[in-house]
C-alpha positions, 0 to 999 in steps of 0.5 A, a space after each residue: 213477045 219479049 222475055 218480060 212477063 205477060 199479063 193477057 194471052 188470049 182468054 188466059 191471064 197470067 198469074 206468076 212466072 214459074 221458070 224459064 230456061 233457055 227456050 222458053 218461059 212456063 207461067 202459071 195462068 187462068 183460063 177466064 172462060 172456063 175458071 181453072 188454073 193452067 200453065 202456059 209454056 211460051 217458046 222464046 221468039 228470040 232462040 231461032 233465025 229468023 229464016 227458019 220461023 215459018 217453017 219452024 211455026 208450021 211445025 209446031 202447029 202439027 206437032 201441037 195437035 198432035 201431043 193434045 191427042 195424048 190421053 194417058 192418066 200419066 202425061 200432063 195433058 195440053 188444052 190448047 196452043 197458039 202465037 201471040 206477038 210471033 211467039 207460040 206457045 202450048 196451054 197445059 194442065 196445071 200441077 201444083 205438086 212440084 217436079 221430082 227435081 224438086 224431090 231429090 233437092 229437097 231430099 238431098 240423098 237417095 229416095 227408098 227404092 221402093 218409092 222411087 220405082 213405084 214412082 217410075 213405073 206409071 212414067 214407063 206406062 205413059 211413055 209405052 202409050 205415047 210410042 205406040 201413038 209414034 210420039 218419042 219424048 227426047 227429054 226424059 228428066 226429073 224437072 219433066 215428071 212433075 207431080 200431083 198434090 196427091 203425089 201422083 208422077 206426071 210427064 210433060 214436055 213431050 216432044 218439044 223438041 220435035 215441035 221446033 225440029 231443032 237442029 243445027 241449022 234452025 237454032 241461034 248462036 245460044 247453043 240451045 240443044 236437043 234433049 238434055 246431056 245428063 239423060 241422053 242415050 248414045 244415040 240420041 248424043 249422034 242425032 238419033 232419037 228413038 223410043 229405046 232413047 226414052 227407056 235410057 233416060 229414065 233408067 237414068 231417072 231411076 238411077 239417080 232417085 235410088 242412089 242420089 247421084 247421077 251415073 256421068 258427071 263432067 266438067 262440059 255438056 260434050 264431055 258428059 255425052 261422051 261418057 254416056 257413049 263410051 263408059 259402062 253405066 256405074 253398079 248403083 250398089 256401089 252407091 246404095 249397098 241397100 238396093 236388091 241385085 234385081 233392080 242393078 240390073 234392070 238398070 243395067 238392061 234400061 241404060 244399055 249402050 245399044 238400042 237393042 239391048 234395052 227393053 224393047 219397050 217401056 210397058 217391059 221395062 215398067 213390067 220388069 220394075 213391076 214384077 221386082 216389086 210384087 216379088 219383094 214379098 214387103 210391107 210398106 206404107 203409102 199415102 192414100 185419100 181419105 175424104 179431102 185428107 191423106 192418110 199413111 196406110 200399110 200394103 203389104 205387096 205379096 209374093 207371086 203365087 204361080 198357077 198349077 196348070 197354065 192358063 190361056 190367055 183371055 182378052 183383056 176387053 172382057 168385061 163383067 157389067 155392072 150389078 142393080 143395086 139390091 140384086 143377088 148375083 150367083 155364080 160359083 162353079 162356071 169352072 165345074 161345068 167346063 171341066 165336064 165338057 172339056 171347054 177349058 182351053 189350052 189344058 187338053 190334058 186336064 182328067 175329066 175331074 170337076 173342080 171343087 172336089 166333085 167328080 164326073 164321068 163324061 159320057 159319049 157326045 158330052 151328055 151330061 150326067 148327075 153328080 153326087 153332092 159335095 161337102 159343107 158349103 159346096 154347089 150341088 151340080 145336075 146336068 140335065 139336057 131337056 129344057 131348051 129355049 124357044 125362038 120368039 119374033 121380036 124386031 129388035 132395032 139394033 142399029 149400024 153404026 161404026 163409028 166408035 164413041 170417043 172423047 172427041 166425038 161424045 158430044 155426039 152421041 145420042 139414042 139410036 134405038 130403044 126397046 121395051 120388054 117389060 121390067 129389065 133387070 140386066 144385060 150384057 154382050 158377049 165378049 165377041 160381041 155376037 150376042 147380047 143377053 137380057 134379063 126380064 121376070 120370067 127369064 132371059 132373052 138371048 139375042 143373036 146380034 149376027 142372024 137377028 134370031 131371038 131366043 127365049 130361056 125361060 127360067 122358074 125363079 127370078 134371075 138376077 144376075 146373068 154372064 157370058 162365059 169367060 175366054 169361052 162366048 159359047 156358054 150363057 149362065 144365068 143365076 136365080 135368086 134362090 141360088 139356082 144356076 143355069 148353064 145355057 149352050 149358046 148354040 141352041 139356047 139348051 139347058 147344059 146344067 144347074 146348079 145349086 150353090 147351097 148358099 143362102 146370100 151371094 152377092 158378087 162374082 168376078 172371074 180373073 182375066 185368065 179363068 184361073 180364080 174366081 171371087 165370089 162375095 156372100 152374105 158373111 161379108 166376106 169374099 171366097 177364092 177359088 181356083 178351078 184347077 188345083 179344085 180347092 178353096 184358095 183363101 178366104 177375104 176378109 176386112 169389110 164390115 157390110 155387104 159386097 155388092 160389087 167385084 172386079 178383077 184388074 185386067 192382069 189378074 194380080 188383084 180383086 177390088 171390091 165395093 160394099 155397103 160400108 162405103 168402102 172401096 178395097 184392094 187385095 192381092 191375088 192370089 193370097 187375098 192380101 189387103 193392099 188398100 181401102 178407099 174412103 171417102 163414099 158418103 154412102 154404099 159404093 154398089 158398083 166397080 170396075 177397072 179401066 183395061 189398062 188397069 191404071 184407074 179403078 171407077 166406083 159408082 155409089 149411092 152418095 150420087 158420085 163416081 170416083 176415078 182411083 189411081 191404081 196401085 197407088 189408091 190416090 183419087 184421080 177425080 171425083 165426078 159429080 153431076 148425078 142427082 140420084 144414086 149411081 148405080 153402074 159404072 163401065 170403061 169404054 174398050 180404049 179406057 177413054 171414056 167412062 159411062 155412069 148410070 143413075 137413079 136420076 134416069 141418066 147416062 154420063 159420060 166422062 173422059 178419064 184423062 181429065 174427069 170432065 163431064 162430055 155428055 148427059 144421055 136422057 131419055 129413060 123415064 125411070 132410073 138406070 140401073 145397067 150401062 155397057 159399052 159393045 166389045 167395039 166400042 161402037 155402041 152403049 147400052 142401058 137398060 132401065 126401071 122403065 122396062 126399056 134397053 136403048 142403045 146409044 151411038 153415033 148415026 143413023 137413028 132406027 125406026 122403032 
């Protein structure tokens, strides 16, 4: 292939040329078959002895394979490769929001240091993903972020270095070289590139975004290496006297001459700018979506809170599954009652003091006993141990399978087994995946996944809502639609404790990941924080206009989404309740929310018939997926955060990949709408339940007889 523009490559027709440098050419293209735009990077045939071709050809197919396995929101993604007229080359997702080499010529100065980290850390994020897959970028610089037209950073160019296996004995006297010199880490200067090489370069990134400037300047490529070797990295405040001392030295941690002085990864070094910036106790103005157009809105970034009593540690694959519409979910003090029976882990010196203001005397083999009323707006707790669940034979066709549901595999998925048990209104499994609870008109089905035992909680009032305990799958409560809530061990299915919330409308709930929060939304349109520990009401949330009929925590407990009737999507702080954003754009009720486990996109499910993928924190939509057409009423995250699940009213499941918000597979087979989807805790399997009085699992396998 000549250096000269090309009209057809395969299926892509090439549209206009948008740069070229001394490997390659980039052109912008269309994919005729599947009608959007693409960009194609085409290595110049001419930068390499001939000697080295084939060797160098074989590479970049392995290598090509493996950087289109990358599914980060961050990394620009690659569709497809190929060699046409002996020149190969990589198609790729089309950004048409410039480069930040293109932001700093246009600014010609120094961006505001809060805009340039907040800039950063998702490209920190990125790079920490693709060094656990083992790819190491090499060439880490403004001109590889490139930028969405939301304004969301993007990393491309990953490995093409690697790709060719340059080297002195591979390249042509055009003095092509590895990675580029104003952004290479010392070592990468000797030929040793190494994932701490990446977190240099974009320490220099960020050093040159806030100051303007680049650290090492010279009249030569070599002599501009060499400084990176020998000469100390330049105090950036020096160069912009309004930089907090904080961010001089993470820069100076990021950009240290030895490998092992750096972060030891990039999730520390984003964590590091992460921490700086909710420490910053700031308020400033973001872009974000508002239907098709952008708004500047304020977000005040708050001053951590620390806890009291340190909190142990949760899994971050722990989920709350998604709520029917219409339904009353309610649950307050799942706290109180593990006070009681000293299950709060890692706090053994906790008194036995119910959190909330109510106290407790723990009698001997933890029987339980009254507790007095508490005040205005408080649950009333009674512990009683006599009910106990029955044990009933049903054959329920839990299928075998461990093939986990990807995006590369979710065209395969299809019903493996289905059960119907008159009206479902909820389920969910447990957080080890040992158990999966089912919620039916007179009560809740508990079943043991392990043993196949079945157990039979039955429960006067109508449960709506039903969880596991967080941080601690021994414990089952159910929620009733008088504002009942029932604590089952799950054991022996024995009642441990009710509790009345003396509420008259709670519609949500969320735990925070580490059990020291719990949210709860009622009937006023607001949402109450509690803190088990310090047993006092933290704060109360307010700012949207209806009901609240969903919750979420992000995966770090730093923040709370909700999802109301008032077609909005809103983020707060935590713990001060602090408003960051709202999301609009919903034509109708968003019912339904949840965090990816990485936390960087945020899914809401309305009754508009879409889904919408946000980019958090920064609030912009990643995607907008259409397809259902009825209300959408539950949305879930695959464990790995790479597929995500929407149930509807139009009796389908839809799975959808995150990287790119594209539709991998339809499910059909309930006859009514679904109003419940999960995934399993491994990933193996996802479930739903339906209007239909069925649950059915899905996967990738052998099908179970019914």
């Amino acid at each position: 292939m000549t250096d000269s523009a090309v009209r057809l490559i395969g299926r892509y027709q090439i549209l206009e040329e948008l740069g070229r440098g001394g490997m390659a050419f980039v052109y912008k293209a269309l994919d005729t078959r599947l009608n959007r735009p693409v960009a194609i990077k085409i290595i110049r045939r001419t930068a390499f002895l001939e000697d080295h071709y084939d060797a160098m050809i074989r590479r970049f197919e392995r290598e090509a394979r493996s950087l289109a396995s990358l599914d980060h929101p961050n990394i620009v993604k690659v569709f497809d490769y190929g060699e046409q007229e002996g020149s190969p080359y990589l198609v790729m997702q089309y950004l048409a929001g410039g480069s930040l080499r293109g932001l700093t010529s246009a600014t010609q100065g120094a961006l505001d240091w809060r805009k340039a980290v907040r800039l950063i850390i998702p490209i920190a994020q990125a790079l920490d993903y693709a060094h656990h897959q083992g790819v190491v970028h090499r060439d880490v610089k403004p001109a590889n972020i490139l930028l969405t037209t939301q304004g969301e950073p993007m990393l491309s160019d990953f490995g093409i270095a690697k790709i060719l296996h340059i080297g002195e004995s591979t390249l042509t006297a055009s003095g092509v070289g590895i990675g580029t010199p104003e952004y290479m880490a010392p070592e990468q200067a000797m030929g040793d590139a190494v994932a701490q090489s990446d977190i240099y370069a974009l320490g220099i990134v960020l050093f040159e975004l806030v100051t303007g400037q680049k650290p090492f300047v010279a009249d030569t490529p070599m002599a501009v290496m060499l400084k990176h070797i020998n000469e100390p990295l330049p105090d950036p405040r020096t160069l912009n006297p309004a930089l907090p001392d904080e961010l001089g030295q993470i820069l100076a941690k990021a950009c240290a001459k030895q490998p092992e002085a750096r972060f030891a990864s990039a999730y520390e070094f984003a964590k590091a700018l992460e921490d700086m910036v909710s420490g910053a106790g700031t308020v400033e103005q973001i872009v974000v979506t508002r239907g098709p157009e952008l708004e500047t809105v304020t977000v005040r970034v708050p001053t951590p809170v620390p806890s009291a009593v340190p909190a142990s540690p949760l899994s971050k694959n722990w989920r709350r599954f998604a709520l029917p519409a219409g339904s009353v979910a309610v649950l307050l003090l799942l706290a109180t009652f593990l006070a009681v029976r000293g299950l709060i882990d890692g706090n053994p010196d906790i008194p036995p003091t119910v959190a909330m203001g109510v106290q407790a005397t723990v009698m001997n083999n933890a029987s339980p006993t009254s507790l007095p009323a508490m005040a205005t707006h408080s649950p009333t707790v009674t512990l009683t141990p006599t009910q106990v669940a029955q044990t009933v034979r049903i054959d329920f066709p839990m299928p075998e399978t461990r093939t986990k549901i990807t995006v590369l595999n979710a065209n395969l998925v299809k019903e493996l087994a289905s059960m119907t048990l008159g009206h479902i209104y909820q389920f969910e499994f447990s957080p080890d995946g040992h158990h999966l609870a089912l919620i039916v008109p007179v009560g809740v089905y508990l079943y043991n996944i392990d043993t196949k035992e079945v157990r039979f909680i039955r429960i006067t009032n109508q449960v709506s809502f039903l969880t596991f305990s967080p941080g601690n799958t021994q414990l089952l409560t159910a929620g009733t639609n008088n504002g009942v809530l029932s604590f089952w061990w799950i054991e022996d299915g024995s009642l441990a404790a009710e509790v009345n919330t003396d509420s008259d409308g709670v519609r949500a709930l969320s735990y925070s990941p580490d059990s020291t929060m719990i949210a709860v939304s009622i009937a006023d349109h607001t949402i109450q924080l509690y803190s088990p520990y310090n047993r006092q009401r933290v704060t109360t949330i307010k700012g949207h206009q209806d009901d609240i009929w969903g919750l979420a925590f992000s995966p770090d407990g730093t923040r709370l989404a909700s999802a109301s009737d008032d077609r909005t999507v809103r983020l707060w702080s935590i713990p001060d309740g602090a408003p960051l954003l709202m999301m609009a754009g919903h034509k109708d009720a968003v019912v339904d929310v949840a965090f990816s486990p990485d936390g960087t996109r945020l899914a809401s499910a309305s009754w508009d018939n879409t889904v919408r993928l946000w980019n958090i924190p920064q609030g912009s939509l990643a995607h907008f997926l259409t397809g259902h057409r009825d209300w959408v009423r539950s949305v879930a995250f695959s464990p790995d955060g790479s597929l995500l699940v929407s149930g509807g009213d139009d009796n389908t499941l839809r799975l959808w990949s995150v990287g790119d918000g594209a539709l991998l597979m339809t499910l059909e087979g309930h006859r009514d709408g679904v109003h419940s989807v999960a995934f399993s805790p491994d990933g193996t399997l996802l479930a739903s339940t339906s209007l239909d009085g069925t649950i059915r699992m899905w996967g990738i396998g052998r099908q179970v007889s019914q």
